[in-house]
C-alpha beads as a LAMMPS data file, in Angstrom:
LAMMPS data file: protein, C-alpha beads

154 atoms
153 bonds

1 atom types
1 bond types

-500.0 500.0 xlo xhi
-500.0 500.0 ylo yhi
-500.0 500.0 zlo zhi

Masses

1 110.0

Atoms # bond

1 1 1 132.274 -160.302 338.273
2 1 1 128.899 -160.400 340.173
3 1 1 128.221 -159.041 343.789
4 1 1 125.547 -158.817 345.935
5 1 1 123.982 -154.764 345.551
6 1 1 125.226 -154.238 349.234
7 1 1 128.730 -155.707 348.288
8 1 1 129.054 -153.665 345.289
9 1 1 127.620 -150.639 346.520
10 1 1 130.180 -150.922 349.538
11 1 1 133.339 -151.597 347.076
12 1 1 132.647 -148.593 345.350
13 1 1 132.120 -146.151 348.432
14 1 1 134.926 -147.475 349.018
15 1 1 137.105 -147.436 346.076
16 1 1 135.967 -143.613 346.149
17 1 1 136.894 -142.874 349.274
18 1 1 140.247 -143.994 348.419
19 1 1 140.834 -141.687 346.242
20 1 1 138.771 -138.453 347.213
21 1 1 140.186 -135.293 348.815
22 1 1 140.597 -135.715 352.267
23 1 1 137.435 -134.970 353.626
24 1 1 135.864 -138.500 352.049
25 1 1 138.264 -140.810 353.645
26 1 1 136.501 -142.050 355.406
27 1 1 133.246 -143.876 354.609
28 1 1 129.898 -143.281 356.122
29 1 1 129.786 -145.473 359.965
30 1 1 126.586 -146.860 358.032
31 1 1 128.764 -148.621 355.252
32 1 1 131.688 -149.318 357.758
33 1 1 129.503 -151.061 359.864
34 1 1 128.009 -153.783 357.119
35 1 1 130.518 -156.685 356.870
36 1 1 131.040 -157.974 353.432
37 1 1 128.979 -161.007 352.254
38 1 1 132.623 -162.526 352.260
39 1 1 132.971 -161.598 355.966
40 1 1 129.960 -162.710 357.147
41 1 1 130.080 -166.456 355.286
42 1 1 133.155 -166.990 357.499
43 1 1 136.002 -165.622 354.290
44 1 1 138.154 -167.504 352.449
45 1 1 138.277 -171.035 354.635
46 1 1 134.596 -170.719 354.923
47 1 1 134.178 -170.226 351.397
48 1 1 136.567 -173.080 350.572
49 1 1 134.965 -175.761 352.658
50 1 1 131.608 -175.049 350.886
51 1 1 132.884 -174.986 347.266
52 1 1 134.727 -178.531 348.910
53 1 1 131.423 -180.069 349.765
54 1 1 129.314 -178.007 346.789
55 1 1 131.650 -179.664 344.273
56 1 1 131.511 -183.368 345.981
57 1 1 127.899 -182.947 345.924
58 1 1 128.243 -181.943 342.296
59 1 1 130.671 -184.265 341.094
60 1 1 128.825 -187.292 342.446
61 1 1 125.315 -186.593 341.558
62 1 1 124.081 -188.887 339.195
63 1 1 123.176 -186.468 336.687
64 1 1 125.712 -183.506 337.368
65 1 1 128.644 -186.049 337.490
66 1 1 129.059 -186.068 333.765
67 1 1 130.211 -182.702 334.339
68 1 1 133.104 -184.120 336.387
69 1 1 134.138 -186.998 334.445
70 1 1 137.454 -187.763 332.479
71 1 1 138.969 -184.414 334.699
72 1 1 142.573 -184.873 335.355
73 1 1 143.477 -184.455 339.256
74 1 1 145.134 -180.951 338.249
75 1 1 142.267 -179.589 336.047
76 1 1 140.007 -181.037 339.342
77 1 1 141.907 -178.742 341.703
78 1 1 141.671 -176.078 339.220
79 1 1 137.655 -175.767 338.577
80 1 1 137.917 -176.006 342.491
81 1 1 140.093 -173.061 342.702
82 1 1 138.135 -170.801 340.119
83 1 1 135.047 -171.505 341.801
84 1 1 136.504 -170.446 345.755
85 1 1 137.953 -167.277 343.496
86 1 1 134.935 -166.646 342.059
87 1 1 133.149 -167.052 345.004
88 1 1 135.321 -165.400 347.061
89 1 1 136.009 -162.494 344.684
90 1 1 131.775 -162.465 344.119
91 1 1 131.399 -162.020 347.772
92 1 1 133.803 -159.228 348.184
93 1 1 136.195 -161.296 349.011
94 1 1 139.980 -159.784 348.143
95 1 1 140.382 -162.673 345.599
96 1 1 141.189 -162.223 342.304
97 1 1 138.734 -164.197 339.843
98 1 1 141.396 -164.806 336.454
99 1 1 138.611 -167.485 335.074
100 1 1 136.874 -167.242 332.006
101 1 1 133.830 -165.381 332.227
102 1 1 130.654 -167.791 333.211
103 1 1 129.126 -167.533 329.309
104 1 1 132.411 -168.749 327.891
105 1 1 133.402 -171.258 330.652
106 1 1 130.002 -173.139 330.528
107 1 1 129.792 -172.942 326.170
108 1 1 129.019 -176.297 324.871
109 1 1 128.565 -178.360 328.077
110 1 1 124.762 -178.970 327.245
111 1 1 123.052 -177.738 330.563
112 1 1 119.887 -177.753 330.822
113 1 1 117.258 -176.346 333.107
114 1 1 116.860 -179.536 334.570
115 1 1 120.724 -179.412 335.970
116 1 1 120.731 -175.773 336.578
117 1 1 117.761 -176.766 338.779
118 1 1 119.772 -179.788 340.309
119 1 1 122.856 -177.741 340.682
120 1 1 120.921 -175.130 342.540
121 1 1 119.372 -177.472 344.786
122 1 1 123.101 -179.214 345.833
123 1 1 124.407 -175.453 346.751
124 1 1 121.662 -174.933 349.163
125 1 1 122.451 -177.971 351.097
126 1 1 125.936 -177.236 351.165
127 1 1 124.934 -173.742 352.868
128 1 1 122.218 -175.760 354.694
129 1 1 124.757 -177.981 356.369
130 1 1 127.055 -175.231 356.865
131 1 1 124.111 -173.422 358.668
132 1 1 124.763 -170.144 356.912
133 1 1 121.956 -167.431 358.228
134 1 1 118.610 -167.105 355.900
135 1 1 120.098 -163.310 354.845
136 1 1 123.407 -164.313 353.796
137 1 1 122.051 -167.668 352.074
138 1 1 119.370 -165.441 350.042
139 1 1 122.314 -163.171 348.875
140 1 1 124.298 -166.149 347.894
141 1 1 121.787 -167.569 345.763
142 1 1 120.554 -164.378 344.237
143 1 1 124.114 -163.884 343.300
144 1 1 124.199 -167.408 341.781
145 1 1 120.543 -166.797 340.098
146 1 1 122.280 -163.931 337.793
147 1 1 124.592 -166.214 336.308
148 1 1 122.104 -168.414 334.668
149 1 1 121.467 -166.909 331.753
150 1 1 124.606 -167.299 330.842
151 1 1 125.357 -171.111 332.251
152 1 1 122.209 -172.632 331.104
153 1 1 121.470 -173.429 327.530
154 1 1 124.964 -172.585 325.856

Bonds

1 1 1 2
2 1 2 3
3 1 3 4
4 1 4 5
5 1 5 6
6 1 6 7
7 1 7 8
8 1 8 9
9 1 9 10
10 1 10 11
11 1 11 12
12 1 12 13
13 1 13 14
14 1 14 15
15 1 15 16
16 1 16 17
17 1 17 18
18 1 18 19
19 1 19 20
20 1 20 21
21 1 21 22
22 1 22 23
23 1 23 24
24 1 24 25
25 1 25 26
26 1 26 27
27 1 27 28
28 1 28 29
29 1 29 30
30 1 30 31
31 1 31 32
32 1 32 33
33 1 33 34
34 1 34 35
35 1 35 36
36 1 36 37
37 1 37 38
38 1 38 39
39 1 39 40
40 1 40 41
41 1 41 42
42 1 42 43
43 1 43 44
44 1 44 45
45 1 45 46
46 1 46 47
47 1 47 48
48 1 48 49
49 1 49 50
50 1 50 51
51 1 51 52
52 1 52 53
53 1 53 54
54 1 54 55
55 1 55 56
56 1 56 57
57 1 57 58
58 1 58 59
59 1 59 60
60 1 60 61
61 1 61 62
62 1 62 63
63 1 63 64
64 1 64 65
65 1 65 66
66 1 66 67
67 1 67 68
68 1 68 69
69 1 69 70
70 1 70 71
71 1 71 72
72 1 72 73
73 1 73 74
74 1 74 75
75 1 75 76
76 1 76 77
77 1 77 78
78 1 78 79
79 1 79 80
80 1 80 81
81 1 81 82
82 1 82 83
83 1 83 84
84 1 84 85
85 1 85 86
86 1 86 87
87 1 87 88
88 1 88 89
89 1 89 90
90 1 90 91
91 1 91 92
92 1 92 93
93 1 93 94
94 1 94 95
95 1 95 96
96 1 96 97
97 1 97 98
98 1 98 99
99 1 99 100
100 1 100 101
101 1 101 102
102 1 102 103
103 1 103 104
104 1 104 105
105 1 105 106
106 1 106 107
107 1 107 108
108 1 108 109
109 1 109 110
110 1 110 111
111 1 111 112
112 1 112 113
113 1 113 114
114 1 114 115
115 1 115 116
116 1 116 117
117 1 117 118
118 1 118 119
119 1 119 120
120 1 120 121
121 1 121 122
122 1 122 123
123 1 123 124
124 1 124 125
125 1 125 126
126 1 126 127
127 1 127 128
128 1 128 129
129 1 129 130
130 1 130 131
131 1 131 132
132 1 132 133
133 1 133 134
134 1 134 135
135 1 135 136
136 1 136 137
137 1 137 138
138 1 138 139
139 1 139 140
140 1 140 141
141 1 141 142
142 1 142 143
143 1 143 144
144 1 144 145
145 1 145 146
146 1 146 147
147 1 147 148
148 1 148 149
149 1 149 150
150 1 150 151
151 1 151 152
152 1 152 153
153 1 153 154
């Protein structure tokens, strides 16, 4: 599971606070006050409308579409649903992510730098045509960026 430092940092103030003595309840008004990546990307209908169009772009590029071929209509919908959990769950979303973990999942498809780089390029014009803010975009993709290690290569 991968979240931004502010997401992470915030889930676990949080997580304390739940279940510290009474007098940490209640977080500090600094970390109450910072929305969740997941809030501020719109949550779970925003998040599903850009895996929507990141997959389409995906799916149809000429070189990522290999990726997508010979997928039955339910295996389709469920890549698309592990990646909106993910996502979702990544963000600090309250999804639960019950994919494979990103090493495993991407094992023996053959990507290369060159798609990673492709790939990459197709999520930031999804968030570019959903006009997500420069902050919340970065966090995105430096979220994203952590995973390649174990997506490209295997």
């Amino acid at each position: 599971m991968i979240r931004s430092k502010s997401a992470t940092l915030t889930l676990l103030l949080m997580s304390f606070a739940a279940i510290a003595p009474a007098y940490f309840a209640t977080p500090t008004v600094a970390v109450a006050q910072q929305a969740s990546l997941y809030k501020r990307l719109g949550g779970y209908d925003a998040i599903a409308a850009v895996t929507d169009d990141f997959i389409g772009r995906l799916a149809t590029d000429p070189q990522l579409g290999r990726f997508f071929k010979g997928l039955s209509t339910d295996s389709q919908k469920r890549v698309r649903q592990h990646v909106v959990d993910f996502l979702c769950n990544a963000t600090g979303g309250p999804c639960l992510y019950l994919g494979r973990d990103m090493k495993t999942a991407h094992t023996g498809l053959g990507i290369t730098e060159d798609d990673w780089t492709n790939s990459v390029k197709a999520l930031t014009a999804t968030l570019d045509k959903f006009k997500v803010p420069e902050k919340e975009k970065s966090e995105v993709l430096g979220a994203v960026s952590s995973l390649k290690g174990d997506i490209v290569g295997h």
